[in-house]
N, C-alpha and C positions, 0 to 999 in steps of 0.2 A: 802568584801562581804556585811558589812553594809550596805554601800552607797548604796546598792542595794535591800536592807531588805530581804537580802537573812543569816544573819548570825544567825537569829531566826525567818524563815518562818513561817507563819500564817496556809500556807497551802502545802501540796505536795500530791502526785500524784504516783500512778508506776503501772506498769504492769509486765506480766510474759509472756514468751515464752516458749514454751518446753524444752529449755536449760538455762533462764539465768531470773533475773530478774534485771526492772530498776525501779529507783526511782528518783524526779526530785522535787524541791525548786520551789516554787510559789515567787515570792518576789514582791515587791512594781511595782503597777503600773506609768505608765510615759504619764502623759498628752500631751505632745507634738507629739510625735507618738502612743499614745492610743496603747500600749502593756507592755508585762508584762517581766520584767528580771524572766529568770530561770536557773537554772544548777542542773545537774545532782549528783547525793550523789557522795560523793569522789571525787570531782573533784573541780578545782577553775573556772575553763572558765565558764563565763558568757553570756546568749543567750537571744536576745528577741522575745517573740512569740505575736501573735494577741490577741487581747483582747476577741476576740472571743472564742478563744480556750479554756481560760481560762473558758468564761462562758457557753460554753456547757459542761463542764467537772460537772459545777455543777445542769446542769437537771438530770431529772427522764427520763429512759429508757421511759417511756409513753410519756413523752413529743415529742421524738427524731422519737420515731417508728412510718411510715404512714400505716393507716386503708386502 
């Protein structure tokens, strides 16, 4: 999970459902394909999501919401 900078993430993320909650590892970004390794707590499997994803995670609902 190192190689991934997933073994002391900078940043995570989780949400909740009526039954369950999840929580998921930010790790190091990857210049070649511009996303970001993540995995889910408890778990070792490694994912990569859009670079985007990662950066609207960090707007303000004002930002996101259209007038």
């Amino acid at each position: 999970m190192e190689q991934y900078g997933l073994a002391k993430p900078e940043r995570t993320f989780s949400f909740e459902t009526a039954t369950e909650r999840y929580e998921f590892y930010i790790g190091d970004y990857n210049n070649f394909n511009q996303m970001y390794y993540i995995c889910k707590s408890g778990e070792n499997k490694v994912h990569i999501v859009d670079a985007t994803i990662v950066y609207s995670m960090n707007l303000d609902v004002t930002e996101i919401v259209e007038e």
